[in-house]
C-alpha positions in Angstrom: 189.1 243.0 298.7 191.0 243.2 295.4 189.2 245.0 292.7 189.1 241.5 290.6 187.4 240.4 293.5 185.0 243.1 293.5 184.2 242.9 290.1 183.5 239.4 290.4 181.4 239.8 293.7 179.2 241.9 291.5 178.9 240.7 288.5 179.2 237.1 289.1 175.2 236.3 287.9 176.1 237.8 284.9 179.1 235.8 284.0 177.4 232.4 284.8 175.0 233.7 282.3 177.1 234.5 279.3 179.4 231.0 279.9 175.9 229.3 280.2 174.7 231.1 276.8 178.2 230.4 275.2 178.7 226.7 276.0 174.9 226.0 275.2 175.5 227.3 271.8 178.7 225.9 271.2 177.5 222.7 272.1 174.1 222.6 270.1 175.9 224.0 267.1 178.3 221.4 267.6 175.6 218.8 267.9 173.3 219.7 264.6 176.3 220.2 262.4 178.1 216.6 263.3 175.5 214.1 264.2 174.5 212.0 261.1 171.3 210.5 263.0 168.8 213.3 262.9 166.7 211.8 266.3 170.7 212.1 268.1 171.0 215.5 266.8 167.6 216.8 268.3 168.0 214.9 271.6 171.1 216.5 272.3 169.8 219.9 271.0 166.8 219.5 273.6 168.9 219.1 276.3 171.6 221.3 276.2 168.0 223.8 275.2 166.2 222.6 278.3 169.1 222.2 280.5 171.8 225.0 279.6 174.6 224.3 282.0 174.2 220.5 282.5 173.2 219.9 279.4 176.0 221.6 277.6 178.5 219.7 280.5 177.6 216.2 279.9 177.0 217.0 275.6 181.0 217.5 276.2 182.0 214.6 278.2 179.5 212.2 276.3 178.4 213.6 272.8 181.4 214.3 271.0 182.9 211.2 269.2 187.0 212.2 270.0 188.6 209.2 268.3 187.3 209.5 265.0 189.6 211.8 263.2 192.4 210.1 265.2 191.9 206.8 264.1 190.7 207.8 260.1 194.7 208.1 259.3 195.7 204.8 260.8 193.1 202.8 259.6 193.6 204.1 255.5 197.3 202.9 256.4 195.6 199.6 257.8 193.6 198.9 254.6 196.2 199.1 252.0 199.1 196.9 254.1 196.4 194.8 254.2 196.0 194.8 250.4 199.3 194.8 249.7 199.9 192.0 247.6 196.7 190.5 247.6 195.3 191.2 244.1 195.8 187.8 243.2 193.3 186.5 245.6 190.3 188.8 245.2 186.8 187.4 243.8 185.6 188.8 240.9 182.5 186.7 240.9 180.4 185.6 243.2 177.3 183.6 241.1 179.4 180.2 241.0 179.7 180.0 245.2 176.4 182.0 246.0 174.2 182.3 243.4 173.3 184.8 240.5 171.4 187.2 243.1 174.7 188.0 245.2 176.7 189.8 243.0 175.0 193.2 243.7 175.3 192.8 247.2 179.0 191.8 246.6 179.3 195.4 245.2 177.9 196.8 248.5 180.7 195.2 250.3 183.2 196.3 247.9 182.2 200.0 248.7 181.2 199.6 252.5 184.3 197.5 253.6 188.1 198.9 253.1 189.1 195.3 252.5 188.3 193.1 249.4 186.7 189.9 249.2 189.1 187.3 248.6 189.4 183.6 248.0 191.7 180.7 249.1 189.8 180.0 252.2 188.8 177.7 254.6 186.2 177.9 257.7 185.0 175.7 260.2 182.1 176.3 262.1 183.0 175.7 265.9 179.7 174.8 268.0 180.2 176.6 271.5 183.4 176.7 273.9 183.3 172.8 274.1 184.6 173.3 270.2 186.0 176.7 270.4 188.2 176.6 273.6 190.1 173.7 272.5 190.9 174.8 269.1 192.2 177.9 270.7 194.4 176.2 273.1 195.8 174.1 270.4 196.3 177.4 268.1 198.6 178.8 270.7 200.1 175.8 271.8 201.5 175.4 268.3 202.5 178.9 267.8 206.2 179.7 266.3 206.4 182.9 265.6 203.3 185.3 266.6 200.0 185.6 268.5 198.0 188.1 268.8 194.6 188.1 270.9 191.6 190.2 270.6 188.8 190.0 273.4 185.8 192.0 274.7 185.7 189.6 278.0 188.9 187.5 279.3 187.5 186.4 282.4 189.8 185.2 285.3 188.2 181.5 285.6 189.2 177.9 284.6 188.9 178.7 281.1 190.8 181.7 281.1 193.9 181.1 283.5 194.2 177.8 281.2 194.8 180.1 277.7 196.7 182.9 280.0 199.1 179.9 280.7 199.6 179.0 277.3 200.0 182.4 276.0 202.6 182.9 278.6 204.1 179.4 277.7 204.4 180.5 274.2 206.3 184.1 275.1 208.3 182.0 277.1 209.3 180.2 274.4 210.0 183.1 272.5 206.7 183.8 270.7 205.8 187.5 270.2 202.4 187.5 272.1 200.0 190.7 272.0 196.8 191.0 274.2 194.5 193.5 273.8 191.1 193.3 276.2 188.9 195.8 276.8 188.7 197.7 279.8 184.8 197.5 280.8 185.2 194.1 279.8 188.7 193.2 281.7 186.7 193.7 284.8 183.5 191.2 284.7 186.6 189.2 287.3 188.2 190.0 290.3 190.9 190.0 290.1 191.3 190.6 286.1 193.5 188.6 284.4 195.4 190.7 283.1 197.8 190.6 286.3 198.4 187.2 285.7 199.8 188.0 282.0 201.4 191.3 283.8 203.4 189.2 285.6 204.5 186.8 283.1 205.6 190.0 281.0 203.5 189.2 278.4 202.7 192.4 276.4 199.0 193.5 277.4 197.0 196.4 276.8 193.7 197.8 277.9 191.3 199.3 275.1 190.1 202.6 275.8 189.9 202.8 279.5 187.2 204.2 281.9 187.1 207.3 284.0 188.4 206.1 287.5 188.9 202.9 286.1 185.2 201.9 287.0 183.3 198.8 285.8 180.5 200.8 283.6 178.0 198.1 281.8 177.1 200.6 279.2 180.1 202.6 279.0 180.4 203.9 275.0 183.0 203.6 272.4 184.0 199.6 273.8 186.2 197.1 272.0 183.4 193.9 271.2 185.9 192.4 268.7 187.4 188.7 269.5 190.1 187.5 267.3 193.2 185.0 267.8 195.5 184.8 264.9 198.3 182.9 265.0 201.8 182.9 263.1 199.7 185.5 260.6 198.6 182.3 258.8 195.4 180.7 260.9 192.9 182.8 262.6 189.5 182.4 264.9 186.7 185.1 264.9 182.9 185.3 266.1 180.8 186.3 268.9 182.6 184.3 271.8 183.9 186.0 275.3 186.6 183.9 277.0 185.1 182.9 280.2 184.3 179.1 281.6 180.1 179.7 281.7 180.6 178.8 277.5 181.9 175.4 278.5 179.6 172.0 279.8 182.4 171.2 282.3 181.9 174.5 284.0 178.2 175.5 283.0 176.8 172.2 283.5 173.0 172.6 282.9 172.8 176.3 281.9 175.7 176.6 280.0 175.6 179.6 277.6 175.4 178.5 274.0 177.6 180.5 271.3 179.2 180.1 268.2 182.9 181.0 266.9 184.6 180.4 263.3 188.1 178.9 262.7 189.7 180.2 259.1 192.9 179.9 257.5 194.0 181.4 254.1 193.9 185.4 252.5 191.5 187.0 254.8 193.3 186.1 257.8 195.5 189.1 256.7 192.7 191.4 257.2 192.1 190.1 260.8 195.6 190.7 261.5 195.5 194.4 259.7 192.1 195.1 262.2 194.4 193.8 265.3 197.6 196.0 264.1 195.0 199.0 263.8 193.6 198.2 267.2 196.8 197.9 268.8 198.7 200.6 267.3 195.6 203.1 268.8 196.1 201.7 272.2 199.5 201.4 272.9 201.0 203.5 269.6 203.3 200.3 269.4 203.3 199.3 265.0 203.5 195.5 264.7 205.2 194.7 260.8 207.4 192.2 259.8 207.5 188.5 259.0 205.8 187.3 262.1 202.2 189.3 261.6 202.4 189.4 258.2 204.1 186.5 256.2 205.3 187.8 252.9 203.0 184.7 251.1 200.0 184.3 253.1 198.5 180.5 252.1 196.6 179.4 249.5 194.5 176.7 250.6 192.5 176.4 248.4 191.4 176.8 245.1 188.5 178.2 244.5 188.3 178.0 248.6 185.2 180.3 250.2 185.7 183.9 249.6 185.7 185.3 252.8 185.8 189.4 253.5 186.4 191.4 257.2 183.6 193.5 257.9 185.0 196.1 260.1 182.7 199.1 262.0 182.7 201.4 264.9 182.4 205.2 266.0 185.1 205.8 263.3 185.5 206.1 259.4 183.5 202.6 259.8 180.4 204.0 261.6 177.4 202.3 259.7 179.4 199.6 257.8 177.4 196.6 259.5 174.3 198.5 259.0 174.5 199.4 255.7 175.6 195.8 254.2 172.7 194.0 256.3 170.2 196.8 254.3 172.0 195.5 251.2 171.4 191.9 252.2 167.7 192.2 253.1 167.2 194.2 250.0 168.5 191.6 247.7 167.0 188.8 249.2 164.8 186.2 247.1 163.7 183.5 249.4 164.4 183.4 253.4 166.2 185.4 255.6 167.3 184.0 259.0 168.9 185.9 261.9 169.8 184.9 265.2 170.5 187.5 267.5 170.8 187.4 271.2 170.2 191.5 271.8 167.7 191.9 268.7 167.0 195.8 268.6 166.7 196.6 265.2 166.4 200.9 264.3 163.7 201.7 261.9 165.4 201.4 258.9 166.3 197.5 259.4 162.9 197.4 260.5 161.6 199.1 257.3 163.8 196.3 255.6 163.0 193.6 257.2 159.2 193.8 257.1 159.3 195.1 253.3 161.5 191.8 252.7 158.6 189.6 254.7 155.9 191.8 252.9 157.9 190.7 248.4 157.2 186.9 249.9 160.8 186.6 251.4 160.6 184.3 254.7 161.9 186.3 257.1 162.6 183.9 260.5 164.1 186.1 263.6 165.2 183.9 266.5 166.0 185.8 270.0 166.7 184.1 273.1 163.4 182.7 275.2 165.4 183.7 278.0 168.0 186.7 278.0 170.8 187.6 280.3 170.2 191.5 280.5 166.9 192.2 281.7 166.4 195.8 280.5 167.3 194.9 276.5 164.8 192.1 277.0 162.4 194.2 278.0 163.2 197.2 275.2 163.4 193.9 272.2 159.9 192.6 273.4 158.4 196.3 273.0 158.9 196.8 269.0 158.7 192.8 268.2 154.9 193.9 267.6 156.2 195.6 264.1 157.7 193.0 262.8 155.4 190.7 263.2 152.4 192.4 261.9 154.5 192.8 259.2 154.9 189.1 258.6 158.2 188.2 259.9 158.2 184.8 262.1 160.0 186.0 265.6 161.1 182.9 267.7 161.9 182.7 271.2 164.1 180.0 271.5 164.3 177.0 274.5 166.9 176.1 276.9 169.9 178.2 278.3 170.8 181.9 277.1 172.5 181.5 273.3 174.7 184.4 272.7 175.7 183.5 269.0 175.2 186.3 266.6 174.4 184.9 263.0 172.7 185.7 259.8 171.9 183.7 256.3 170.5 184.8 252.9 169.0 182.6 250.4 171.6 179.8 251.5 174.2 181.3 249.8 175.6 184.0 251.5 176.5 184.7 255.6 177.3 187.0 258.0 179.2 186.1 261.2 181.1 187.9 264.1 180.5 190.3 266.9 178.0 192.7 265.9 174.7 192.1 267.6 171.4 193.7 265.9 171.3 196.7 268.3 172.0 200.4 268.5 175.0 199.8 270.9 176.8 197.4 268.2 176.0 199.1 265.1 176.9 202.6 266.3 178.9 203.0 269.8 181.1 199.3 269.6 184.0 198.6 267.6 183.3 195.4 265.9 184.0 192.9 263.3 182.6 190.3 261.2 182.9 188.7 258.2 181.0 187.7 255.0 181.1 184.6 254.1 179.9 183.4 250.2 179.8 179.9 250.4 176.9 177.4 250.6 178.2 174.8 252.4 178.5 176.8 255.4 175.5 178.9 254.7 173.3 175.8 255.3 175.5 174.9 258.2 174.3 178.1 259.9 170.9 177.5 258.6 170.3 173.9 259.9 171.4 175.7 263.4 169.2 178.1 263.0 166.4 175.6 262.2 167.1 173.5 264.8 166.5 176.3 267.4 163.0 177.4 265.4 162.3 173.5 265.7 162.4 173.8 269.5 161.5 177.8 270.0 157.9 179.7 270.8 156.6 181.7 268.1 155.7 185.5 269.0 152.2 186.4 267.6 150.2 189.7 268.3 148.1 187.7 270.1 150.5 186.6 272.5 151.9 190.1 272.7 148.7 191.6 273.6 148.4 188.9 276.3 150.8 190.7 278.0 149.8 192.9 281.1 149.5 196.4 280.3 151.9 197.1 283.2 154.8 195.0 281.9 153.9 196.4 278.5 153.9 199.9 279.6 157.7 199.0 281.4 158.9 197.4 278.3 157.7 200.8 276.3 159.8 203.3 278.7 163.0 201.1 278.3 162.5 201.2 275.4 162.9 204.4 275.1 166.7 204.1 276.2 167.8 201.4 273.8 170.2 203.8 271.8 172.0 203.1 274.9 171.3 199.7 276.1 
């Protein structure tokens, strides 16, 4: 026996102890000196206290945020070639399109999202994938000179080999295509779809893939954004997957409801700057030139609807979503209405919703009456007590699963996109939406939203309490978990 072996044969107890010591420390230093969420800094601080090794192990795989400082260069580059130019189309005011009330919470915008809000725009409202698919398909079918496509979910079906054709038709034809799909969510099909592009040569890219290349529903840090623009001059954005259950034809009776946004003008310059930055991470590849960005992106018209990207995610843009919905409950006058399909507010947005319901503000939440994951289900239905005891009207809506993700204020202003009202979305996902100050499409959303309270079950206490105290006590230790639902 070697004397390193010997040494190590007798001291071995004591080094496990001093590695153990070191690494716990490390790692709940680490912990109370990065984490912005005091309840995350002292959950991680209890276990890596009451579980040394392990705890210190998995605070190192899973608690420390590793893309952050990476990504903080690229995206300060992002914002400002997505300015470039674009003075000429920024809103001053707001009053004229919104109302008088709007202009503070324009000024939240201005210092929580890198891009400004600009005018010149046009936006249809697109009611599920009976609407949306078709527009897409036609998007790309038309395409000269770019696509690039953005998706949380690409699902190898009907829906999905049909626009995986016509993007490979279009690079065929000699179309720069880019497709970015995240990993978790390149695998709800078997086989993926991105063989069939992989074939065709069509440049396609995996966001932040998993360990082992597993299928992990609540994997961290995933890509939720969807965005098609096309030719740098037309774009679509909202809370729509690409997968056939979306469509009649394919859903039949339990189709899943959603609801995407077709834009054109200025701000579709700042989707393309949030697919460039998205890209450029994954693959390191820099898209530029006349193709993504034409040098005079089109006026349309004039005022148009001022339109602004809302970009966020475990990055520079952790808390953007979050902190402009505060802003909008805050400055709210008459009636608030949300539509959410994985409603899971944190206390502060709870705080601001029932203050909002508490100054008179109608405050009408609507959730689905039936939800396609169980467990958030389960965790939403175990705080909806707060909220309605402090006057907020929750509604569970009828008919199949609606996945649409929108909000209204006063009429006047909107906020649209991928974010979901949960911990997942406004802290672990990348995601984007946009705010839209325009009345028109304000009561759009809102006779949508109407039409669904029209139809929907209104949650009171007294149907809460109804509820066995088994299911109740079930809902209460999932809920528990929803920072990672």
């Amino acid at each position: 026996m070697s004397n390193l072996e010997e040494v190590l044969a007798g001291y071995w107890p004591h080094i496990i102890f001093v590695v153990t010591v070191v690494a716990s420390v490390l790692a709940a230093v680490h912990a109370a000196m990065t984490k912005q969420d005091v309840r995350a800094a002292i959950g991680w601080v209890g276990i890596v206290i009451f579980s040394p090794l392990f705890g210190a192990l998995l605070y190192f795989v899973a608690g420390i945020n590793r893309i952050r400082r990476e990504r903080v260069s690229q995206q300060i580059e992002e914002a400002s070639h997505a300015e470039e130019d674009m003075d000429r189309y920024l809103v001053a005011r707001v009053d004229v399109t919104s109302g008088p009330q709007f202009a503070a919470l324009k000024n939240v915008g201005d210092h929580v999202s890198r891009f400004g809000l600009v005018g010149g725009n046009s936006i249809r409202l697109l009611n599920g994938g009976d609407q949306t698919y078709p527009a897409m398909l036609q998007a790309i079918q038309g395409a000269k000179r770019s696509i690039a496509l953005q998706s949380y979910i690409f699902d190898n079906d009907p829906i999905g080999v049909q626009i995986a054709q016509a993007l490979i038709d279009a690079h065929n034809r000699g179309v720069e295509v880019r497709v970015l799909i995240d990993s978790v969510g390149s695998r709800y099909s078997r086989p993926p779809i991105t063989g069939m592009l992989h074939r065709a040569k069509v440049p396609t890219a995996l966001f932040m893939t998993t360990v082992f290349g597993m299928r992990l529903a609540y994997a961290n840090l995933r890509s939720h954004r969807k965005i098609l623009i096309v030719d740098g001059v037309s774009g679509l954005t909202g809370g729509m997957n690409i997968r056939a259950g979306f469509m009649r034809a394919y859903g039949g009776d339990q189709t899943t409801n959603d609801t995407h946004f077709e834009v054109s003008g200025p701000v579709v310059r700042q989707l393309m700057s949030s697919f460039v930055h998205d890209w450029e991470f994954t693959t390191k590849e820099h898209l530029t030139g006349e193709a993504w960005f034409p040098v005079e992106p089109p006026l349309l018209a004039d005022p148009g609807v001022p339109l602004r990207c809302v970009p966020s995610g475990p990055d520079r843009t952790l808390g953007s979503t979050h902190d402009l919905i505060l802003g909008a409950l805050s400055i709210a006058q008459h009636h608030v209405r949300i539509q959410s399909p994985y409603f899971l507010p944190d206390l502060p947005l709870i705080a601001a919703l029932s203050t909002a319901a508490r100054r008179g503000v109608v405050v009408d939440i609507v959730i689905p009456g039936s939800n396609n994951l169980r467990l958030v289900n389960a965790a939403m239905t175990a705080q909806l007590d707060q909220l309605v005891l402090a006057g907020c009207r929750v509604w569970r809506s009828s008919g199949t699963f609606d996945h649409s993700k929108l909000m209204t204020i006063d009429a006047g202003w909107s906020y649209i996109g991928s974010s979901n009202l949960d911990p997942r979305s406004l802290r672990l996902n990348f995601e984007l939406d946009v705010e839209v100050y325009d009345k028109a499409i304000a009561a759009q959303i809102g006779a949508k939203i109407d039409g669904l309270i029209s139809l929907a079950v209104p949650v009171t206490l007294v149907s809460l309490r109804k509820t066995p105290f088994l299911q109740r006590l079930r809902n209460r230790v999932v809920w528990l978990a929803s920072p990672y639902l």
